[in-house]
ZAVEX-908297 format. One line per field, with one value per residue (C-alpha): x, y, z; residue number from 1. Coordinates in steps of 0.02 Angstrom, whole numbers, plus 50000, padded with zeros to 5 digits. Layout:
BEGIN
x	(X,...) $
y	(Y,...) $
z	(Z,...) $
n	(NUM,...) $
// end
This chain:
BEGIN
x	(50318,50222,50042,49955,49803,49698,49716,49554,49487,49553,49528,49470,49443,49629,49646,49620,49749,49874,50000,50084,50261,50234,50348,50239,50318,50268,50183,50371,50427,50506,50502,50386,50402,50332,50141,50109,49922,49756,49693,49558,49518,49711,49856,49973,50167,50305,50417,50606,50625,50551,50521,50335,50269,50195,50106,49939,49921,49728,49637,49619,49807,49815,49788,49858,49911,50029,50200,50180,50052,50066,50029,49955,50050,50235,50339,50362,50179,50150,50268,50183,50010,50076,50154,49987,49874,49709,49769,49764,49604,49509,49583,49513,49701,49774,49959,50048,50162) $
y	(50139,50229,50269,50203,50332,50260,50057,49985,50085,49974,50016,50137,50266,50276,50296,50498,50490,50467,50601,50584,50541,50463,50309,50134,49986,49801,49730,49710,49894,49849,49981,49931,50112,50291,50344,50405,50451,50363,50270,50184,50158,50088,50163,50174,50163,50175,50037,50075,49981,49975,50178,50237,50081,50052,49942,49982,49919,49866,49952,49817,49802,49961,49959,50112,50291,50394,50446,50333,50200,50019,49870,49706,49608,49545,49642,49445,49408,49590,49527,49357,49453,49571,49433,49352,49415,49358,49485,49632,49568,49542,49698,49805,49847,49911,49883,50003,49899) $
z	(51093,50951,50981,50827,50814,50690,50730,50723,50562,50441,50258,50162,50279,50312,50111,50167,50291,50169,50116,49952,50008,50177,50193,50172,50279,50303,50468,50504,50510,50310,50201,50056,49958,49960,49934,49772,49783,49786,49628,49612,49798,49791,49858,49738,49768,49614,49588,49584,49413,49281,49286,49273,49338,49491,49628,49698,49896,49936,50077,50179,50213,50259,50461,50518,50461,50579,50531,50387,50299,50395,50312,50362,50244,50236,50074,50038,50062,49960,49812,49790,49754,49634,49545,49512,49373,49477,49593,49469,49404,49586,49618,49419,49423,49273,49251,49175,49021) $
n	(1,2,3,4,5,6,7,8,9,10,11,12,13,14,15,16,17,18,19,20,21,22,23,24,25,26,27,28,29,30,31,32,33,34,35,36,37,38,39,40,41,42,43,44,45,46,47,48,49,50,51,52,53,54,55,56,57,58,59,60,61,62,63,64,65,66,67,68,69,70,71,72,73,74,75,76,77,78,79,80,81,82,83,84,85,86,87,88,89,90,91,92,93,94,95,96,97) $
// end
């Protein structure tokens, strides 16, 4: 079993833990993409298509930060809120177009 060393400090805090290029996977063990860098007090990940586009992941479904960036959140559940435009705007995200 894999010792999850930061459980528990959900959030932002964990938004330092990151390493550009650390694999990002659902609450599921999916792959969801690779860290880009922190933005905005997002973590942002780049989408495979369109190029130079990309999806930002909120600090609260970030829940861990070992080997790689764990995620609270389904890649289905994390698909249906970057579809939505209240999302982006709860969220002061600014899509790239």
């Amino acid at each position: 079993m894999i010792e999850h060393p930061y459980d528990g400090a959900e959030g932002r805090p964990l938004l330092d833990l990151v390493i550009e290029g650390m694999s990002v996977v659902d609450r599921d063990g999916t792959l969801v993409g690779t860290a880009d860098e922190v933005e905005g007090g997002h973590l942002k990940i780049p989408r495979p298509r369109p190029r130079n586009q990309h999806q930002y992941v909120a600090p609260n479904w970030i829940v861990a930060v070992d080997d790689r960036v764990r995620l609270n959140v389904t890649i289905d559940e994390a698909r249906r809120l970057w579809a939505t435009e209240p999302y982006a705007k709860r969220h002061d995200l600014h899509r790239s177009r």
